[in-house]
N, C-alpha and C positions, 0 to 999 in steps of 0.2 A: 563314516559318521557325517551327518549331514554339516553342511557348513552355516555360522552364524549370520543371518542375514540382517537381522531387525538389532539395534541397540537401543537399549533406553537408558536411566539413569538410576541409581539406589535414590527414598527419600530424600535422604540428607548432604545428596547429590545436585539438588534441586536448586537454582537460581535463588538466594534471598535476595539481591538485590539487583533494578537495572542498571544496566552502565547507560554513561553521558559519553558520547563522544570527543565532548566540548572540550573535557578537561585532559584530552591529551593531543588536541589541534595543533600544529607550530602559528599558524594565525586563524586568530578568531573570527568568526562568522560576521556578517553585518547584521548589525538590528533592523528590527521592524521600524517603520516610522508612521508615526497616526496621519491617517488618509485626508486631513485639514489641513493641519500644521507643516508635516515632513517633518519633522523633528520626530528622535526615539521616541519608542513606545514605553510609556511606567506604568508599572503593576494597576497603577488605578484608571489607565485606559482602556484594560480587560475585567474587572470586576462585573460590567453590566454581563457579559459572556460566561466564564468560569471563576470556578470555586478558587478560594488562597492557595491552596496545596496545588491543582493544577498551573496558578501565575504562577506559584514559587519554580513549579519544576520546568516552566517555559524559558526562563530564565537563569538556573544554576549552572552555577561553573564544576558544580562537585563531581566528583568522579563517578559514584555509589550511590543510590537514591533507595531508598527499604524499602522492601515492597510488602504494605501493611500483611497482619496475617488476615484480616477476613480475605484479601484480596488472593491469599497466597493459597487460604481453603478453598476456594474456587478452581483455579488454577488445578488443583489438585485433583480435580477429577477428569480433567483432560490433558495433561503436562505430566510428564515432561513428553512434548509431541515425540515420534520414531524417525533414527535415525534408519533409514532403505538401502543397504547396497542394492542396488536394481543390477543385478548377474544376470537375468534374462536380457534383460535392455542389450547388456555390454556382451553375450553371448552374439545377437541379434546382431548388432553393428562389427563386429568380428576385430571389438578391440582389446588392449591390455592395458588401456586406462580402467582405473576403479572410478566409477558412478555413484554419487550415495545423494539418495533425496531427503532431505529434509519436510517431510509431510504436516502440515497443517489443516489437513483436513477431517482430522477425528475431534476438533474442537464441537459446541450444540452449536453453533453457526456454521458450521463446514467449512470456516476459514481460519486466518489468523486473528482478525477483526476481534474475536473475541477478547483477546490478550491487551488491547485498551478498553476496551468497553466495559467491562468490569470496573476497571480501577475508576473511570472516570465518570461510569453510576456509583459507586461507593463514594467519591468523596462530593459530590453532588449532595446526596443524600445525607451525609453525616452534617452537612449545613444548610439542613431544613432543606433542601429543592424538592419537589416530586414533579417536575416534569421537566424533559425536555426535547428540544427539538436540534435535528440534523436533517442533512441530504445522503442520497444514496445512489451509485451509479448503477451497476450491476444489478444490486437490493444485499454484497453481502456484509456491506455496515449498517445498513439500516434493520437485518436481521440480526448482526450481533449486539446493536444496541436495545435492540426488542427484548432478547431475549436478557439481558443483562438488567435492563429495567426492570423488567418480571421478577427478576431475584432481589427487588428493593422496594417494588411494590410501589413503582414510578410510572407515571403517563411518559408515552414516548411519541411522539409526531414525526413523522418521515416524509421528505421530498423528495418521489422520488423521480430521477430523469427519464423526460418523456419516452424517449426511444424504447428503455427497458421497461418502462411500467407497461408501453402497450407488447412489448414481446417476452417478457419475462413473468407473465403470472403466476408462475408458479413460486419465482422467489418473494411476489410480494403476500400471496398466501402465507407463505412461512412468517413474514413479517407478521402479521395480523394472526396468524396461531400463537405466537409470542406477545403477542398483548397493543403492537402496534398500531397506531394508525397511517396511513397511508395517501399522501397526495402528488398526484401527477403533475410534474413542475415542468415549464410553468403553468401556473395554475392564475385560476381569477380569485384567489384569497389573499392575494396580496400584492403589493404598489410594484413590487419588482416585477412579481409575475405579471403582471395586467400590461406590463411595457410589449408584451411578446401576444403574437396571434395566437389563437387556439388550436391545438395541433401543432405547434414547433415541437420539432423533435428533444428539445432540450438540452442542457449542457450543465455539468459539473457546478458550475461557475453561477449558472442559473440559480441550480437549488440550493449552494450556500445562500445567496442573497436572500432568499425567500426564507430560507432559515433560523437566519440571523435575520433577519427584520421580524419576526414573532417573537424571537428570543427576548429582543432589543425591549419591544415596544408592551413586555409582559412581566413583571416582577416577581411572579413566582415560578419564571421556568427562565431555565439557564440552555448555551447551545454547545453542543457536544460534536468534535470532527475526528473522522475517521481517520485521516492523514495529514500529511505538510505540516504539522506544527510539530516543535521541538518536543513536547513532549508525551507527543503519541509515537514519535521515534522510540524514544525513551522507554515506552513500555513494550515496544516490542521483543528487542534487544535481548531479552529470555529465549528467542529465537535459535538464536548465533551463540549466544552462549551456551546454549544445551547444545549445539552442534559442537562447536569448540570441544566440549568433554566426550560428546559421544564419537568423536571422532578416535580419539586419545584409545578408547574402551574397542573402536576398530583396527587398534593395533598401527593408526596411522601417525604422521610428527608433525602434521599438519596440512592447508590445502594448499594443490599448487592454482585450481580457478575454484572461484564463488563466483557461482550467476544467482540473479533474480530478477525477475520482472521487475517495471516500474512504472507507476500511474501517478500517484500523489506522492510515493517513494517511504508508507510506512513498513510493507512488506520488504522490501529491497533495503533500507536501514537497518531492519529487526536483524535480517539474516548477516549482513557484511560487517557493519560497524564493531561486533566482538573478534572477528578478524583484522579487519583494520588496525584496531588497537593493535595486534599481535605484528602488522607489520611496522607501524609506529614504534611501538614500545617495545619489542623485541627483535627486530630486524629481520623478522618473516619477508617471504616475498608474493603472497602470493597474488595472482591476479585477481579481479575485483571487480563484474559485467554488470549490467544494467543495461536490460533490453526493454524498448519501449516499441510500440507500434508506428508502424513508420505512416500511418497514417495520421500522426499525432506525434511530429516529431521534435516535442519540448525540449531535450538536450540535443541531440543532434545536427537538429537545424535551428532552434530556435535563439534567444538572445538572452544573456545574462544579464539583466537588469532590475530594479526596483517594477514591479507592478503589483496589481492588485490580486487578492487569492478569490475574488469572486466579481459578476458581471457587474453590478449595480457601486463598483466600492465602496462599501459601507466595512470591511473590515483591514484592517492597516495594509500597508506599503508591505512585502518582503522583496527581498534580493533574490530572486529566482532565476531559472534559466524559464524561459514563459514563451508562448505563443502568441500571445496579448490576450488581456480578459474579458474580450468580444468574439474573442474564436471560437467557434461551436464547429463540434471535429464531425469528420461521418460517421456512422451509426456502426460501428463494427461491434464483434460479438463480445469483446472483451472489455466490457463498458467499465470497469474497474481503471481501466488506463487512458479513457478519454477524458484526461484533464489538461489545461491549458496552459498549467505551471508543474513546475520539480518543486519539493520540499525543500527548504533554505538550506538545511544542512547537506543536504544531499547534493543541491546544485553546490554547494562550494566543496564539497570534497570531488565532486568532478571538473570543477573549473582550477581544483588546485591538483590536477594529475593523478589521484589517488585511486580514480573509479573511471571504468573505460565503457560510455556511453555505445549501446547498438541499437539500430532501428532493422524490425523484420516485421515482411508482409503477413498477412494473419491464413493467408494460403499454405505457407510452410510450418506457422505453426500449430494450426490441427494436422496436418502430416504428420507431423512428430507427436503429438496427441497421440494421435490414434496410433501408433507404432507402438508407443508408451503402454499403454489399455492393453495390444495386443498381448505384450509380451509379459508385462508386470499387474498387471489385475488392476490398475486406477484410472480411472477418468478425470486427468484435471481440467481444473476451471481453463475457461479460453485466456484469461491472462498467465495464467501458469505456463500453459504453453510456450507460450514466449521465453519464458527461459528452456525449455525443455530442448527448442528446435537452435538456440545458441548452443548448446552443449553439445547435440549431435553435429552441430561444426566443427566444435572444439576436437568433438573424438575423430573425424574425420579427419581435422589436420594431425592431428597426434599419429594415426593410423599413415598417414604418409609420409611424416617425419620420422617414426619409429619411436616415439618418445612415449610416458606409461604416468601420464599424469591424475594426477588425483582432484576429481572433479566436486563439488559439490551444488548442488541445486536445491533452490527455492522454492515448494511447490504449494502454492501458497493457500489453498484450498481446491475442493472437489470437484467435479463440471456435472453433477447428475443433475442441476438442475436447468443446466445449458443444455439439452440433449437436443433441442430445436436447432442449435447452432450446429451441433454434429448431422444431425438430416439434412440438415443442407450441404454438408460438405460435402455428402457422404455421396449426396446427390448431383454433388458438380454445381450450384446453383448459390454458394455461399457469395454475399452481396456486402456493399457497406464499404470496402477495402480501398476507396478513392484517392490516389496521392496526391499532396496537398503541391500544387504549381508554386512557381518564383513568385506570379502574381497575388496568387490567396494567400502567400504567407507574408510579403510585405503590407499587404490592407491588414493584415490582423496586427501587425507588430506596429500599425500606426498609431494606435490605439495605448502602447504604451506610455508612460506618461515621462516625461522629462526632469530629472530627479539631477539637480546640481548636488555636486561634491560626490 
């Protein structure tokens, strides 16, 4: 009889509600501080940005957060995502660790992206918005907010970063089949963009600013972020959770490593933090990766302090682990992790020992890609990767230790529409992968700002 490979969940098996990480911290996170004053941020410093329900949830201590039903009928046609034992993989690597992927790629975005975008076009919408505006590195939140708009019958504007807009058209096509509109940041529509030549390649940091300065300066559209804010962690967290049970359903007691890539850190949240709690609150142990580009190496190398989440600071102070927010990374394929900050929560669960930061070249991670494709049928996205090629470390030392650990992986959406990043690999000729010298990372970290107390 063949063996069970794929797990899912029955209905009423199904996540109702996210979890908060917040409320089982031993010390709590630092607040944001308004980019003027330096003093905390209050709810009526983000009203110009988002809806009540999104402040309320940026700031709750509660454990449980319900996650409305229209939100949850959505959800329902792509959730509970598949949990993968990958046996081919683990055949392939010649080990007796169990592999199991946690796939996000059957969502209409091909990512995880979806799983805030929804929530955060509905309540948008349930308080009169119909439009709004974000940034997009890759194009796969600026696709899942297209397509999430289209379901509320909202204008959606997209910034998207230079690099990818000129080598990614195919994802901004999907953007614009979803209803969006599309602008290559920076761009000459606006005060942030005009700061920059025509033709920069762009950055993260870039197209928040240009984002939020439309959002800012226009009263009937509000600005929607794909990551780093507390409570696009928050909705992801259905991630980890359905892995948590569908693991249970693989006959396992739980994991001994969670890896997941990290960019902005909503992906890498989604998946770890229903874990975390388990080592928190239940005295689990299991390990807990966060692999980032090491050409972009925001935890690793970078400095845990107050800076800004975008180049222009026009959006509060957080405590991040940052690069500073004038750094504009090199163009690599995996434009989803060229960001110049970690998510708050995310930097202080790594600055408090909970989560074990990795940086890897993007040479080893389409290796492991494509080893992945060979054996297991998926093409993941190039930030996927990154965790994909931490894991085949993990099985490797395991493999030489003798030990038979129970892996799980993040695999945070598709790469079929990165396949230009695979021709070149495939080609020998992949480019962009530039490490960042002692000199280029102290000019960027000068740039941070000086935040007493």
């Amino acid at each position: 009889m063949t063996e069970q490979v794929t797990f899912h969940l029955e209905p009423d098996e199904r996540p109702t509600h996210w979890y908060n990480i917040v409320a089982d911290l031993p010390t709590p996170p630092a607040p944001p501080l308004h980019p003027g004053t330096h003093q905390p941020v209050g709810p009526d410093d983000l009203t110009a940005l988002f809806p009540p329900e999104l402040i309320e949830q940026e700031v709750t201590g509660e454990r449980y957060v319900e996650i409305p039903e229209a939100v949850q009928e959505v959800y329902a046609q792509y959730r509970p995502a598949p949990l993968i034992r990958a046996r081919k993989w683990e055949e392939k690597l010649g080990t007796k660790a169990r592999i199991y992927v946690k796939y996000e790629g059957g969502s209409p975005a091909g990512s995880h992206k979806v799983n805030t975008a929804v929530p955060q076009a509905y309540y948008n919408k349930i308080n009169g918005i119909n439009r709004l505006t974000t940034e997009t590195g890759a194009g796969q939140w600026g696709t899942a907010l297209s397509y999430a708009c289209s379901l509320y019958d909202m204008t959606c504007e997209v910034w998207q970063v230079g690099h990818s807009f000129d080598t990614k058209p195919q994802r901004r096509t999907l953007i614009e089949v979803f209803g969006g509109k599309v602008y290559r940041s920076p761009s000459q529509d606006t005060e942030s963009g005009r700061a920059f030549e025509e033709g920069h390649p762009g950055s993260l940091g870039i197209a928040i600013s240009e984002a939020v300065e439309v959002a800012a300066a226009a009263p009937d559209a509000k600005y929607a972020l794909g990551s780093v804010l507390n409570h696009v962690l928050l909705h992801q967290t259905i991630i980890g959770q359905e892995a948590v049970k569908q693991l249970e359903k693989a006959g396992e007691t739980g994991a001994d490593i969670v890896i997941g890539c990290a960019g902005g850190g909503s992906n890498l949240a989604g998946l770890i933090f229903p874990f975390l709690r388990e080592n928190l609150v239940e005295g689990k142990k299991a390990r807990l990766v966060a692999v980032e580009p090491a050409s972009c190496p925001t935890m690793t190398r970078g400095t845990f302090a107050y800076d800004f989440g975008d180049t222009a600071g026009l959006v509060p102070l957080m405590k991040m682990y940052t690069l500073g927010h004038d750094f504009v990374p090199s163009p690599i394929h995996a434009g989803g992790l060229r960001y110049h900050g970690m998510a708050p929560l995310v930097s202080h669960v790594v600055h408090e020992g909970y989560v074990e930061p990795v940086a890897l070249a993007q040479d080893e991670c389409f290796a492991a890609a494509v080893e992945f494709a060979r054996t297991q049928g998926i093409v993941a996205a190039p930030e996927s990767s990154h965790a994909l090629a931490q894991a085949k470390r993990e099985v490797l030392k395991a493999n030489e230790e003798g030990t038979e650990p129970v892996i799980v992986i993040g695999l945070s959406g598709y790469g079929l529409l990165e396949l230009g990043a695979f021709d070149s690999y495939l080609k020998g000729n992949l480019s962009g992968d530039s490490q960042l010298s002692d000199e280029e990372l102290a000019t960027s970290l000068s740039t941070v700002p000086v935040i007493e107390g």
